[in-house]
C-alpha positions in Angstrom: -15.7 -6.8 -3.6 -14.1 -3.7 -2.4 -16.9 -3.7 0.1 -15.0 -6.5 2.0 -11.2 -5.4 2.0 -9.8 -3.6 4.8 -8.6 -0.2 3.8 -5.3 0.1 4.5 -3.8 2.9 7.0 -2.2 6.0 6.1 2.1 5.7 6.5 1.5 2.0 7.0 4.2 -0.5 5.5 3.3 -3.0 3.1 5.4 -5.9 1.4 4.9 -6.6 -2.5 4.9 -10.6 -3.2 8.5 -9.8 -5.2 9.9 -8.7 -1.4 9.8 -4.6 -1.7 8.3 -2.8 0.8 6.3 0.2 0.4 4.7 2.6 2.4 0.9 4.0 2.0 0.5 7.8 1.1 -3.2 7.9 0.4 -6.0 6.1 -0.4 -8.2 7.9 -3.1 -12.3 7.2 -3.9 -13.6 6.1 -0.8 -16.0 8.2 -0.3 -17.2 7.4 -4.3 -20.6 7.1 -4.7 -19.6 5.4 -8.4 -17.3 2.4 -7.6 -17.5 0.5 -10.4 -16.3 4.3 -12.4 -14.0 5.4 -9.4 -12.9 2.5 -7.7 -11.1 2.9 -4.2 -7.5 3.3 -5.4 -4.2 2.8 -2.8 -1.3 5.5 -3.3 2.1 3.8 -2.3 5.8 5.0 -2.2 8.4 2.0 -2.4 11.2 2.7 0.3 14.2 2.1 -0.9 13.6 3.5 -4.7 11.1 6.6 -3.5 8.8 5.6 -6.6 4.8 6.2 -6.4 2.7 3.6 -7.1 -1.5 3.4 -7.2 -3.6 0.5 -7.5 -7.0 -0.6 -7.0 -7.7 -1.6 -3.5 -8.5 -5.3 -5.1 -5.3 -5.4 -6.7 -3.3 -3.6 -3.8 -4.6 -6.8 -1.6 -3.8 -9.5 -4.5 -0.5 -8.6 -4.5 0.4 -7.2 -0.7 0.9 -8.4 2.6 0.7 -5.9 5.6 4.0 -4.9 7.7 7.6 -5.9 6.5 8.5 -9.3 5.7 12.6 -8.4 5.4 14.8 -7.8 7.7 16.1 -4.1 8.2 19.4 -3.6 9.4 20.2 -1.2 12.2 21.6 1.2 10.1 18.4 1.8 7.5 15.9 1.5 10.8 14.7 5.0 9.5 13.2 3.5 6.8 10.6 2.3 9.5 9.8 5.7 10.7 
């Protein structure tokens, strides 16, 4: 299944179906020749709380939408950078 998700970008932003953003650090196991043993995982830092997260690339696209889906005020605009 993996085979048909897109792989998402390096330091691209991501919202989580609760409303946090996140941004992509890494993506790990792509180059696996065992998916089913090392599956193609996302590494993710939420923005406001700095916490890592990693998931399966299934799971990362079950539960994310690309870009952010709140609105940023002027002041925090570096948290787009």
């Amino acid at each position: 299944m993996s085979d048909e998700l897109a792989i998402p970008g390096d330091k691209t932003f991501w919202t989580h179906h609760s409303g946090r953003v996140y941004r992509v650090i890494a993506v790990a196991n792509v180059h696996s020749d065992d998916q089913e043993r090392y599956p193609i995982t996302v590494v993710y830092r939420g923005v406001t709380k700095k916490r890592v997260w990693s998931k399966s690339l299934v799971r990362f696209h079950a539960t994310m939408t690309q870009g952010v889906r709140i609105a940023t005020p002027p002041e925090n605009k570096w948290l787009l950078e």
